[in-house]
Structure formats: C-alpha cells, structure tokens
MARNU-663985 format. One record per atom (N, C-alpha, C): x, y, z; residue in one letter. Coordinates in steps of 0.1 Angstrom, whole numbers, plus 5000, padded with zeros to 4 digits. Example, Ala and Ser with C-alpha at 12.3 -4.5 7.8 and 13.67 -1.06 7.14 Angstrom:
2
513249435078A 512349555078A 513249675078A 512849785071S 513749895071S 512950005079S 
This chain:
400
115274858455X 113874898453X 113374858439X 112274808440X 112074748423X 111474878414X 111874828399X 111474918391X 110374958387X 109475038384X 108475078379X 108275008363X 107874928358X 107474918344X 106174988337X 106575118332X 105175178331X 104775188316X 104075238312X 103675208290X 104475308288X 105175298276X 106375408268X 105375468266X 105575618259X 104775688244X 105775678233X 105375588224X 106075528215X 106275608196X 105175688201X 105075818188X 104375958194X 104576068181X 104076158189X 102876128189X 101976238198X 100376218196X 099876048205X 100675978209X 100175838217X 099875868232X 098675828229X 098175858249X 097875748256X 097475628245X 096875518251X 097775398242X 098175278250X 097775178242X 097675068248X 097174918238X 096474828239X 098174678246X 097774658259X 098674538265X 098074428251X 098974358247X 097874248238X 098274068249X 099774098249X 099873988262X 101773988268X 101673928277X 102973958287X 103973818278X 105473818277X 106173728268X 107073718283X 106373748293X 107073668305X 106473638313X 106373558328X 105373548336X 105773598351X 105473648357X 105573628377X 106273558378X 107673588380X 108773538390X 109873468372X 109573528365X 110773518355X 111873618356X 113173518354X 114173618350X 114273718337X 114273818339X 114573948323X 115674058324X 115974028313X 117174078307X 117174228303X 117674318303X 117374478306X 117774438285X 116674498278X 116874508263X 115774378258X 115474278268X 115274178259X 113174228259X 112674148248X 111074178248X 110074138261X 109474198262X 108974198275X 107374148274X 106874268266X 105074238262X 104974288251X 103974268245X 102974298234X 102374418234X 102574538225X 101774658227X 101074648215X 099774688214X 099074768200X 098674868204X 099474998199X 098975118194X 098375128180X 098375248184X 097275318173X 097775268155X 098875298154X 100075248140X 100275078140X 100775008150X 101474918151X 101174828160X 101074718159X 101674608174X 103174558174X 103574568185X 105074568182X 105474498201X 106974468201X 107174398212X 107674528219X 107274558234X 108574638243X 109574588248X 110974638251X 111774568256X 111474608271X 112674538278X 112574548295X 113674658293X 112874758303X 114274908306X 114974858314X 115274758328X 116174718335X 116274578333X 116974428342X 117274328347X 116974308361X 115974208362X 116074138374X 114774048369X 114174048385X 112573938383X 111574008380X 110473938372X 109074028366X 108473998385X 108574058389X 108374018405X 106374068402X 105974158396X 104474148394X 103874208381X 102774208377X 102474208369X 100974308372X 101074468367X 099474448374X 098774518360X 098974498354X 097874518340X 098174378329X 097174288329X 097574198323X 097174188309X 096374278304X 095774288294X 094874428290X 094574488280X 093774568279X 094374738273X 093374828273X 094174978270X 094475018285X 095975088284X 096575168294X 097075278287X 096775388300X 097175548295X 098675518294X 099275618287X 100575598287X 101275688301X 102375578307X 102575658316X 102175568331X 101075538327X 100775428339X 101675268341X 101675288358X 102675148358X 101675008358X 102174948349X 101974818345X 102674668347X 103774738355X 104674608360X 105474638367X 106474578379X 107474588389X 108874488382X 109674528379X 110674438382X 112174458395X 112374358397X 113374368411X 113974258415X 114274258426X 115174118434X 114274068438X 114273898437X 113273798440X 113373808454X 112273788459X 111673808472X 111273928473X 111774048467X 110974158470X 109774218471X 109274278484X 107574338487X 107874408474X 106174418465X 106074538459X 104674538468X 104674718473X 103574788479X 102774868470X 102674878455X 102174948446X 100874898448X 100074938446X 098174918442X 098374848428X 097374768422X 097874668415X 096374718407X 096474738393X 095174778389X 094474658387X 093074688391X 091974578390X 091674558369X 091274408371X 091174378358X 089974308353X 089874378342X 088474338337X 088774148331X 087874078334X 088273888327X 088173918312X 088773858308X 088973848290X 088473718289X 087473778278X 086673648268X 087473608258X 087273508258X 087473448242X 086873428231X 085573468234X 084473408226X 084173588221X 084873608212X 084573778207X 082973808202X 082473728197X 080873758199X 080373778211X 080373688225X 080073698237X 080273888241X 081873888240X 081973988243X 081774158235X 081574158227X 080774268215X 079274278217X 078574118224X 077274158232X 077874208244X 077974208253X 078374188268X 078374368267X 079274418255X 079674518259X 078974608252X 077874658252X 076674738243X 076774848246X 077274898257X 077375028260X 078675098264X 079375188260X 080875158269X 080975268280X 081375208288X 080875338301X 080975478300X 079975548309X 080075668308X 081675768312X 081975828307X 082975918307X 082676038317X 083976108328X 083476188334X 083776288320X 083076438331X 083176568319X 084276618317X 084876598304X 085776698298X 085976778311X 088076808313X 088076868321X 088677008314X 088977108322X 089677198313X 090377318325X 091077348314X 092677438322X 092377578315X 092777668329X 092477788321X 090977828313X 090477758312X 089277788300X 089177728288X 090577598289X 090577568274X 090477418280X 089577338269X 089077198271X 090777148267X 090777018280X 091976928279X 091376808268X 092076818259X 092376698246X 093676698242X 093576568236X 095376568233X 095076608221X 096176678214X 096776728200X 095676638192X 095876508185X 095476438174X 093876428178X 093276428194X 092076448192X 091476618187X 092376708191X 092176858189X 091776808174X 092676788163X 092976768151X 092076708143X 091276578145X 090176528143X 089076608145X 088676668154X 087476768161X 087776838149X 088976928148X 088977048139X 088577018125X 088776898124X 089176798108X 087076828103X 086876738117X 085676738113X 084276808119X 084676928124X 083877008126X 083276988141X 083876928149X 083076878161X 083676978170X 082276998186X 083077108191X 083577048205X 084677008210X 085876998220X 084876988231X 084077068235X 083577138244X 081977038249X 081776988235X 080376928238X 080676768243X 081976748243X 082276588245X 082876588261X 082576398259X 082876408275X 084276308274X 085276328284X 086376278279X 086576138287X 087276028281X 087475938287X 089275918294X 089576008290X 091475978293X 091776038307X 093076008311X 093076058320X 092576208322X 092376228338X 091476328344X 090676408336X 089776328328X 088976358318X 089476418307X 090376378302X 091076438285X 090576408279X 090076438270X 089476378254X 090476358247X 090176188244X 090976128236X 090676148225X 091376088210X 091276048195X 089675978196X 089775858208X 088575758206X 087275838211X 087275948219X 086276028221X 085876108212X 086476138199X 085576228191X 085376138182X 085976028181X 085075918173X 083975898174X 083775878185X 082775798191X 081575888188X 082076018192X 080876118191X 079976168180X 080776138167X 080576138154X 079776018149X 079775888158X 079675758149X 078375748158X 078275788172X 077075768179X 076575898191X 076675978186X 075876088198X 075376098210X 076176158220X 075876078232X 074476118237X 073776068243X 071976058247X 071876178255X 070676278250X 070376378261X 070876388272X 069976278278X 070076198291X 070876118294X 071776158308X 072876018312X 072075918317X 070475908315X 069975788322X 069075688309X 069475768296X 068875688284X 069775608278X 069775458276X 070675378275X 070275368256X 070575378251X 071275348235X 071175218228X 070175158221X 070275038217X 071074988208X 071574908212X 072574848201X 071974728198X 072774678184X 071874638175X 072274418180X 071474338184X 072474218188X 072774158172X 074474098166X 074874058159X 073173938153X 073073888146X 072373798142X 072973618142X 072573518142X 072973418145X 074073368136X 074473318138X 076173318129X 077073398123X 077073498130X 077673608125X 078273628127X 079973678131X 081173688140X 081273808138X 081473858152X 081873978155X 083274028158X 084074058151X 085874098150X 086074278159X 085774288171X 086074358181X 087674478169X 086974588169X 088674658159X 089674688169X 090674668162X 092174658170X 092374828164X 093474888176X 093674988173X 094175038160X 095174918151X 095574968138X 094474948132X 093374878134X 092074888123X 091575058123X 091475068144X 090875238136X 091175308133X 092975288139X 093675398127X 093975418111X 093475258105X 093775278095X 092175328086X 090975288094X 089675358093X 089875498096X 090475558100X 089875698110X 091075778094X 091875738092X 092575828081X 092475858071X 091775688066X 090775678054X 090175738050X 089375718057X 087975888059X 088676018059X 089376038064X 090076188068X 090676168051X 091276108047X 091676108031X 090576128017X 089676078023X 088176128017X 087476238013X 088276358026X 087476458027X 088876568019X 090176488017X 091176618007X 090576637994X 090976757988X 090576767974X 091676717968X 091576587960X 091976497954X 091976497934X 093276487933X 092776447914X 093576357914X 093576247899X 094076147895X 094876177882X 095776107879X 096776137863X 096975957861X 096875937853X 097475807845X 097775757834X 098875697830X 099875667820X 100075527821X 100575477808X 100875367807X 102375387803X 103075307809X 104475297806X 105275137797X 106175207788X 107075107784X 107775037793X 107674887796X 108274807804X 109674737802X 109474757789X 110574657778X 112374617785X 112474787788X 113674767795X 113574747810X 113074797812X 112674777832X 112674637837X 112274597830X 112274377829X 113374357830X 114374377815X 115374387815X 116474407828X 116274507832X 117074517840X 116874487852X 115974447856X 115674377871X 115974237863X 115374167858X 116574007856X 118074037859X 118674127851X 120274137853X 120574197865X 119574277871X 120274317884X 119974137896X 118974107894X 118973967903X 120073877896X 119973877886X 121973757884X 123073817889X 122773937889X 123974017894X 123974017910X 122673997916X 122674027931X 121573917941X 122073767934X 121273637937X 120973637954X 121873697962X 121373747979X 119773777978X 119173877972X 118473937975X 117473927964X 115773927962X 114873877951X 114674087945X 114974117939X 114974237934X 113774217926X 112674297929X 110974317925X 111174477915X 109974427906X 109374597897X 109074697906X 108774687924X 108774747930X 109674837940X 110674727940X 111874837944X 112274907930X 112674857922X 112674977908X 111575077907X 110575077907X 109675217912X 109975277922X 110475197935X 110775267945X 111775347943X 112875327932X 114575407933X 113775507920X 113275497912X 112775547905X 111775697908X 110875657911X 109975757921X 110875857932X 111975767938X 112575887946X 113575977941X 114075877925X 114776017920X 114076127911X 112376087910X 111676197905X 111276297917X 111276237928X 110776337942X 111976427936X 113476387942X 114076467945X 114576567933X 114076537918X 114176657912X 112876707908X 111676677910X 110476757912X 110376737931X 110776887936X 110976897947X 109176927950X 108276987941X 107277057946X 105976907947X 106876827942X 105976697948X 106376607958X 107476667964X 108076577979X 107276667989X 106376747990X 105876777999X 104476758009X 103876838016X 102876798026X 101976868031X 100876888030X 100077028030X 099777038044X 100477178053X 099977128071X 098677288068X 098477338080X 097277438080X 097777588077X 099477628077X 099577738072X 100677718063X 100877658058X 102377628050X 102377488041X 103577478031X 103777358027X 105177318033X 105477198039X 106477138040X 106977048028X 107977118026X 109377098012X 110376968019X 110276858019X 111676748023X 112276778010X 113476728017X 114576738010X 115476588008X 114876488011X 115076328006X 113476248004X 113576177998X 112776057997X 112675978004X 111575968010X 111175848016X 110075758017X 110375638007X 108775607997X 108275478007X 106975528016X 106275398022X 106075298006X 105675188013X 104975078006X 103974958008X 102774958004X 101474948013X 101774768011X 101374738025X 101574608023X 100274558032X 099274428029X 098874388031X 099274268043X 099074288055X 099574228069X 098574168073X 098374078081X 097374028088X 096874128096X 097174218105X 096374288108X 095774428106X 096074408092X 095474518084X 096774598079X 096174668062X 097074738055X 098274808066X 099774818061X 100574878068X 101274968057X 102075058060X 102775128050X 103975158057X 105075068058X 106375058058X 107175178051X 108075238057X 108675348046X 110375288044X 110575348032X 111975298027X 112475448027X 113875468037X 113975588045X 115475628032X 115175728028X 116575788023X 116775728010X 115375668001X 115375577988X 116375647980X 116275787978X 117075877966X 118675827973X 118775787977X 120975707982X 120775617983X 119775537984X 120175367981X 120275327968X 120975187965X 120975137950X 120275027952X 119874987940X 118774867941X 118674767946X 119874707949X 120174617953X 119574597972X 120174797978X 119674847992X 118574837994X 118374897978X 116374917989X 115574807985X 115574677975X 115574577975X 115974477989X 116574497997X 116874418011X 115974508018X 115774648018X 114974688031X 113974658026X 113074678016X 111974638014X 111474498018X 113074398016X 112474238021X 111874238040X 113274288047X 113074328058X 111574368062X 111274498056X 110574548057X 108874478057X 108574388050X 107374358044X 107574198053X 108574158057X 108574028066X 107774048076X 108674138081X 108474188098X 107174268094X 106874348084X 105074348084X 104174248085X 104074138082X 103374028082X 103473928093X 104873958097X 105073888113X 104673978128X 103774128123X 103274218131X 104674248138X 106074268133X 106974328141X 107874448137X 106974558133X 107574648128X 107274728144X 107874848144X 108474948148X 107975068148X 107575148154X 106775308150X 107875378140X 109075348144X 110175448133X 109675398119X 109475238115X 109475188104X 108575198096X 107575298105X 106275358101X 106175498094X 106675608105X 106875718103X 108175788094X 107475908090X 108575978077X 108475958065X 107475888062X 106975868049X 106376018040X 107076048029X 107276168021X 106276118011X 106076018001X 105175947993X 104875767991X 103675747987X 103575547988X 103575547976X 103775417977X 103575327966X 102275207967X 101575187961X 100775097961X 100674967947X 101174887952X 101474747941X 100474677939X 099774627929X 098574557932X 098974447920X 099574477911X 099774407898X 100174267900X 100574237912X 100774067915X 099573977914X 098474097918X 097173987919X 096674007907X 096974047892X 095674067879X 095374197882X 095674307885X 095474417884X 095674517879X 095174497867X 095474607856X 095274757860X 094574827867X 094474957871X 093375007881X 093875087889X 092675127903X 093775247908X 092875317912X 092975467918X 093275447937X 094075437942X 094575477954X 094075547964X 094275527974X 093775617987X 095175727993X 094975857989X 095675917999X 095975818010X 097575878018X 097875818032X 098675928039X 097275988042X 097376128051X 098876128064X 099576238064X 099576348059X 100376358042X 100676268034X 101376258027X 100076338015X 101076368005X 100376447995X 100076337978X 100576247983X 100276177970X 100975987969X 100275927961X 100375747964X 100075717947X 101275657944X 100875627934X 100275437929X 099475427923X 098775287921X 099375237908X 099675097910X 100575047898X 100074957899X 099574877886X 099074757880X 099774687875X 099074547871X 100174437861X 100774487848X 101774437846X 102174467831X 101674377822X 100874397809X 100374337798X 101474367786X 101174257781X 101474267765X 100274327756X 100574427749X 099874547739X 100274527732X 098974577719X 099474637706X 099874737704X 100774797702X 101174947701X 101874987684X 101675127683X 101975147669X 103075207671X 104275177667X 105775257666X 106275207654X 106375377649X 107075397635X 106475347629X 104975347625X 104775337614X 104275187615X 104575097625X 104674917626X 104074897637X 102774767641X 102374767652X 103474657657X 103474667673X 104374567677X 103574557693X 104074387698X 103774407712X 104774447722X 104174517728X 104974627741X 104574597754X 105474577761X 104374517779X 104374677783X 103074687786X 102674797789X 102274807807X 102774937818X 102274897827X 101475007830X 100174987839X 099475137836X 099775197857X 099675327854X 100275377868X 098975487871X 098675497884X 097775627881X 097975727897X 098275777894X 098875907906X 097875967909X 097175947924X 096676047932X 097476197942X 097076297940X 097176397947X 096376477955X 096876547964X 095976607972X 095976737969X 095476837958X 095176917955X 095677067958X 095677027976X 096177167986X 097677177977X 098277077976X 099777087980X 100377087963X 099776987956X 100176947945X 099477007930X 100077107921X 099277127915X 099377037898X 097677017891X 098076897880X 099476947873X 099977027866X 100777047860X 102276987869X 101977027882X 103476917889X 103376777884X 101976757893X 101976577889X 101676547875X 101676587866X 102076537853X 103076537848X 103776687854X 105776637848X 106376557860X 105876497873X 106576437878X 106076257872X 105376247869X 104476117865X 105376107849X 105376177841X 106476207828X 107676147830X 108076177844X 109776147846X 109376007849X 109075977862X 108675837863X 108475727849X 107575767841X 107575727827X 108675697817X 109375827818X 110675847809X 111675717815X 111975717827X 112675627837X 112775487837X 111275457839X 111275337831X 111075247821X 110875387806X 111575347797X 112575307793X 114075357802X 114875387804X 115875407818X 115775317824X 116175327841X 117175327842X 118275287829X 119775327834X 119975467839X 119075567831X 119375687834X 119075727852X 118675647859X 118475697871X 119375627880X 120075497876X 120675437884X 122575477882X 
C-alpha cells in the first residue's frame, strides 16, 4: 500500500508551510532519508527528507502553502493505483508583478470556528492577537476548519476586513517599472518580530573596548589552528558566553508570568542570507574553545547563505550577536530578536588617540552597544555584564 507523504510540523507553533519545489519527479526512485522537496516555513526554507523508499508514484501539491498534516505525495511500488483525491492547483506565474496584480484580494475566509465557546487559533496566532490588542473573536479564520492563523491577525491589523462581504477593497496597481517581490514566509517572520521588538521596553549601554590583545590572539590562535579562519566574532562569541554564564541574570527571557534563567549559552549570530536576515545559534558556546565555535560558526553561516539551515539551527538562542564592523561600521543600536532579552551590536575597530599614564598613544578601539529588554534586564545588570565583556577583551586569556 503506498505511503502517505504528508507536511511535517517542523517547530513548535507551525501550522502551515510553503512547497517551494519537488527535488524529485513522478515515477522517480527515493531513498527513505534522502531530500525530497523544498519547504519555507515561517523561520526557514530547508530540504525534507523522504520517511520511506520506493517510487514518488504521485505528486498532489506541487507548489504553494499546505496545512501541516495534509498529504502532499504518495510513495510505493511502481505500478501502484493511488486512489487518494489529488489536491487541485492553482498555475504558478513567473512574472511576480503579473501575479501581485492578479491577486488583489485574497479570498474570503470562512468564520472563525470555535469549541466550547473558545475561538479556535493556534498558540502563536493567540500570542500576536494578545501582543497586539486584537480581539480572536472579530476575525475570520483561514486555516483549517476555520482556525485563525498567525497570517490572519496580520492581515487584520495591516487591512481591516470590509463591513460588507460584498465591498471589495482597492488595492493600489504597482506603477510602471516597479517590481513587485511577493514576501516569503521568512520575510514575514522576520517583519512580524521586528515590530513585536518595537513595542518591548528597551535601553541601550555602550563602551568602547581595548582591542590590542584580542588581535593578538586571534592571529595566534589561526597559526595555531590554519583548518579553520578564526574571526573577532567567534572571540565575542566565547567571550559573551562566558559573561552569560557568570552574569546568570542576563542569560535570561521575559515570558508573561516569570523569568526564564538558562543555565548555558547559546549565542545566535545574525547573518545576512539571501533570503533575508537569519540568526543561527552557536549551541553550548560557554564548552566550546575557539577553535569549536569558530567551525560551527563557519558551518553555520554557509549553510545560511546556501538557504540550508534547519529549524534546530535556528532555535535556543539565549542572546545574539550582531557584527557589522566588516562593512565600516563604526557603531549602531540593534534590534531585539524576540523572545531573547538582549543583542549586542559591534562595530569596526579604529585606531584612537587615547591618554594612558599620563602619554597619548594609539589604541584600536572597538565600540559595542548592548540592547536590552527592560522586563527582564535591569541597567545595572547590563552594565556589569557589558564591563566583563570589556574586561575580556582587554584581556581574553582570562576567559579561555
């Protein structure tokens, strides 16, 4: 009997995601582990594997969002009937202006259904609604058997649905040369958090740190470890997680009745991907040595830019790092990367005049500036944890 190939749920909170395209065709042999298709969720596009072996004997979602859970493919022994209903499919344009007109209105949704008395939404749409004041009750849901998705309280916020289900909503047509870039789900997850990071009570701290030795010792650790290109950034990275783990009250996470206290480090690091910012996490940084988290980071920031990271390689992130100093970036204030409680922004290192002992001298100076989220972090933490970071790499033997 052939197998069902239906969409994983690949994180918590995933109800939907986006087929982007099949890496097999009708009547191919597949290997039970080997990649199968293209998913973009909400976080990530990433490859699925095949849960069994035999023939892709059909194929019935070839493209588009599917709920999770729904089947999307048959695999089995060649020649085998599949009897499944085969979902009908909308044609894919190419021409993404074509289709951003075409699509001006997105169909109506039946009504929000509800159990018991309580409107069905999933968790992260609950969470959004609550986030931003919207009420559950007044939306109409597009997910299965009417659940209010994440993209339904979006939508509701960004365009209000019309009195009337018979007043159609003008949309605005692009103007003549103008390309229209249709957002991919990591666009609106990386929009939709953004905002949600906008609305924490936020402060900033910034320092400029002695670089003098930190140089230092990243040259001698790359002669020492020519495998691997060891960056100022994995040294912040080992650095930063041995200030987490002895300022414990800045490893944490502000949820709605409590603070969550981790008990390791695990420092994302924002990387600019083709399809929009990612933040990779470097899992367990406080036990690796530079040389470790130097290789995961290479790993890590490849397979970002080749779109093949992983939901794990996403999630667990305790605090980020944000690097800018490669491009002339002397100093800029960070975005929260909700739920996390704090991202610190690091610029280029300059050569300064500084006065020590009495003598000016030049010092490469690098300027750092730490955002926090207020709920969780109070200034007096994030200034003695930004102090140690400082002290550190004046001085980084002390942490290694």
């Amino acid at each position: 009997m052939a197998t069902e190939v239906k969409l994983p749920r690949l994180g918590q909170g995933m109800e939907s995601g986006t087929i982007v395209k099949w890496l097999k065709a009708e009547g191919d042999q597949v290997a039970r582990g080997e990649p199968l298709y293209e998913l973009d969720t909400d976080k990530v596009t990433q490859e699925v594997e095949a849960e069994a072996s035999g023939v892709l004997l059909k194929i019935a979602v070839a493209a588009g969002e599917v709920p999770v859970g729904e089947t999307i493919g048959f695999i089995g022994v060649q020649g085998e009937e599949v009897s499944a209903p085969v979902t009908e499919l909308e044609p894919a344009s190419n021409n993404l202006l074509q289709r951003e007109v075409e699509e001006t209105q997105p169909p109506r949704p039946a009504a929000a259904s509800t159990v018991n008395g309580r409107v069905k939404a999933s968790p992260l749409a609950r969470r959004i609604a609550r986030e931003r004041g919207i009420d559950l009750a007044s939306l109409r849901g597009t997910g299965p058997d009417g659940r209010i998705v994440a993209e339904d309280v979006e939508r509701a916020q960004a365009q209000p649905l019309a009195a009337s289900d018979n007043l159609q909503l003008a949309q605005p047509t692009p103007a003549a040369g103008v390309e229209s870039r249709p957002l991919s789900k990591v666009r609106k997850t990386i929009a939709r958090r953004l905002t949600q990071a906008w609305t924490v009570p936020a402060f900033q701290l910034t320092v400029s740190a002695d670089m003098t030795r930190a140089n230092e010792l990243v040259a001698r650790q790359r002669e020492l470890h020519p495998e691997v290109r060891i960056t100022v950034t994995d040294l912040l990275t080992k650095l930063c997680a041995q200030g987490l783990v002895r300022h414990r009250d800045m490893n944490v996470q502000y949820a709605d009745d409590a603070l969550l206290v981790f008990p390791g480090a695990n420092i994302g690091i924002a990387v600019a991907a083709p399809q929009g910012l990612v933040v990779p996490v470097v899992h367990g940084a406080d036990r690796l040595t530079l040389a470790e988290i130097a290789a995961v980071r290479a790993d890590l920031v490849a397979r970002a830019r080749d779109a093949k990271l992983g939901v794990d390689d996403l999630e667990g992130g305790t605090f980020t790092i944000s690097n800018l100093g490669m491009y002339d970036v002397d100093q800029f204030v960070a975005v929260l990367n909700p739920p996390q409680a704090s991202i610190l922004a690091v610029g280029s290192t300059r050569d300064q005049v500084v006065a020590r002992d009495g003598e000016l001298t030049i010092t490469p100076l690098m300027t750092m500036t730490l955002t926090c989220d207020h709920r969780a972090v109070d200034g007096a933490t994030g200034a003695e944890f930004l102090r140690t970071v400082k002290t550190l790499l004046a001085d980084p033997g002390l942490a290694l």
